[in-house]
Structure formats: structure tokens, C-alpha cells
Steps between C-alpha positions, in 0.01 A plus 500: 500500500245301281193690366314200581481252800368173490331304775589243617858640459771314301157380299584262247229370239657234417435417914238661673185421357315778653406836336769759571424819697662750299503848631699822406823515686417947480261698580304750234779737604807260393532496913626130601212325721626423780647152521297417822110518355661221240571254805176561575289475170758125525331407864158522338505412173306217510239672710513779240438207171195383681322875612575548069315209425211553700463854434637546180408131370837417395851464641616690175441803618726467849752706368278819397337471852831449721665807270175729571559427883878529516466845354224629717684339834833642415385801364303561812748333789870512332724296667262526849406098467321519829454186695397274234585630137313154333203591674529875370554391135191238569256738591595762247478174252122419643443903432653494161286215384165584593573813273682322250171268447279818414324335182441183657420216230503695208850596494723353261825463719674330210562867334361739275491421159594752228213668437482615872839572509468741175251600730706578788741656271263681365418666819837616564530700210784260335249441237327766343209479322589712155369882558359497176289208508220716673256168478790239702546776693169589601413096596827470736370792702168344531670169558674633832214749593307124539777366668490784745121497544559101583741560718293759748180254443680267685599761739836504406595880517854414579561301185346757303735788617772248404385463116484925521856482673573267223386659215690836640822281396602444895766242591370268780708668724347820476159314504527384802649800663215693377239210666729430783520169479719219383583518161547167442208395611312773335603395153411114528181631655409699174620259296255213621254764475572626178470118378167489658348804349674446164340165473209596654435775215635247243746695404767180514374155410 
């Protein structure tokens, strides 16, 4: 089985002069997704290319929003495709992007540059701030205690106990067993929200 499947299937670049949906042929498990909710993402992609660009402001990001929905619609239904498994995936899609377009305008859906992604990295413990260095030390701490404080100013709590879970050295996984929601979506949601409060704080360019 491939780890990845493209839609439209068979698509050729060299072809199809659309913008691929490519979505994970597995689950976060390494379960197979059932082949069915793939038949359906292909009855809507279109539909799915066009909710992107008017929520998320660019057909870019189809594949990020039709991967969040897949996972939360087979996670939650398995191989039960009801009467209409397009429409499922669809609605799960609308869902998906409403939260996926926390940060509105000043999002920079292009990606994080480096300095937020030492950032990020930062958080998760994979790089350390020297022990000795009491001073480097000393302004990292009071760099995420701000981000913190940000985040519950703008009365998000939830992404807050994410940066603790975070900084504890938790997998996504366990992150969103311990908040009961979808991992996935949990990480791209602190993400966008770490970008906001990291330039926000200037502590990226």
C-alpha cells in the first residue's frame, strides 16, 4: 500500500493541471484508512479546493484541510460511511476550517521561518538552553512565561496547557489524549498560535 494517495488518482503533473490532494494513505496508528472515505474526498474535491480558498485564502492549503477531516471522520465513523460519505467528509472539512483559520489575517500560512521553528524546538526540549548560562537561561523562561500570559489574554487556556504539555516533553499523541481531542488538529492549532504570540512578542522577525 502507498503511504501517500493522490487525488485525483493516477495524478500526473505532467497532465492535470490542478493542485493534487495528497492525503496519508494511514492513520496516526499505521491503521490503513479505509479505501471508501478516499472515493469520497475524490467526489468532492473540487467542492473541497473552493471551501480552502474562501476560508483559508488559498487552494494551497486543500491538502492540510481534507487530511484534518479524513482523520477526524474515520477516526470517529470507521468504515460506517453512512448514506452519503462526501457529505460526511464535507462537513467535517467546513468544521476543520473554521478552526484551522484561528489567526485570521495575520497568519503566515507560507511556514514558519527558522527562528520560530528554533522556537518550537525549543519548546520541546530538543534544544536546550545551556544550564550554565544562568542569564540565556533566565530570558527563555521569561520568553515563554509571556507567551503563556498571551495566550490566556486572548482566552486561550487550551493552547496554554498545550505549551505546559509541551514543555513536559509530551508526544502529540499523549497531548491530545490528555485534552481529549484530536491530536492533529491540536498541534496545527498551537502552532498558528505559537506564530502569533512569537511574533507578537517579537521574539521572531
Amino acid at each position: 500500500m502507498e503511504s501517500v494517495v493522490n487525488i485525483p488518482f493516477g495524478y500526473d503533473p505532467d497532465r492535470d493541471r490542478i493542485l493534487p490532494i495528497c492525503l496519508p494513505a494511514r492513520d496516526d496508528d499505521g491503521k490503513p484508512i479505509a479505501w471508501g472515505w478516499f472515493e469520497a474526498v475524490a467526489r468532492i474535491e473540487n467542492p473541497l479546493r473552493k471551501l480552502t480558498r474562501n476560508v483559508l485564502g488559498d487552494e494551497v492549503y486543500v491538502s492540510e484541510l481534507t487530511e484534518t477531516a479524513l482523520k477526524i471522520v474515520w477516526k470517529k465513523h470507521g468504515e460506517n460511511y453512512g448514506t452519503s460519505p462526501s457529505a460526511r467528509i464535507y462537513r467535517q472539512a467546513e468544521w476543520s476550517a473554521r478552526d484551522l483559520k484561528v489567526g485570521g489575517s495575520e497568519r503566515d500560512r507560507r511556514g514558519l521561518n527558522v527562528a520560530l521553528e528554533d522556537l518550537h524546538e525549543a519548546l520541546r526540549g530538543s534544544l536546550l538552553t545551556d544550564p550554565c548560562n544562568y542569564e540565556a537561561h533566565y530570558v527563555e523562561e521569561m520568553d515563554l512565561a509571556r507567551v503563556a500570559a498571551l495566550f490566556r489574554s486572548k482566552g486561550r487556556d487550551d493552547v496554554a496547557e498545550m505549551l505546559q504539555h509541551v514543555r513536559d516533553g509530551c508526544k502529540w499523541k499523549e497531548v491530545g489524549a490528555r485534552m481529549n481531542c484530536d491530536p492533529n488538529v491540536a498541534q496545527r492549532k498551537y502552532r498558528r498560535w505559537l506564530e502569533r504570540a512569537a511574533r507578537s512578542l517579537k521574539l521572531v522577525e
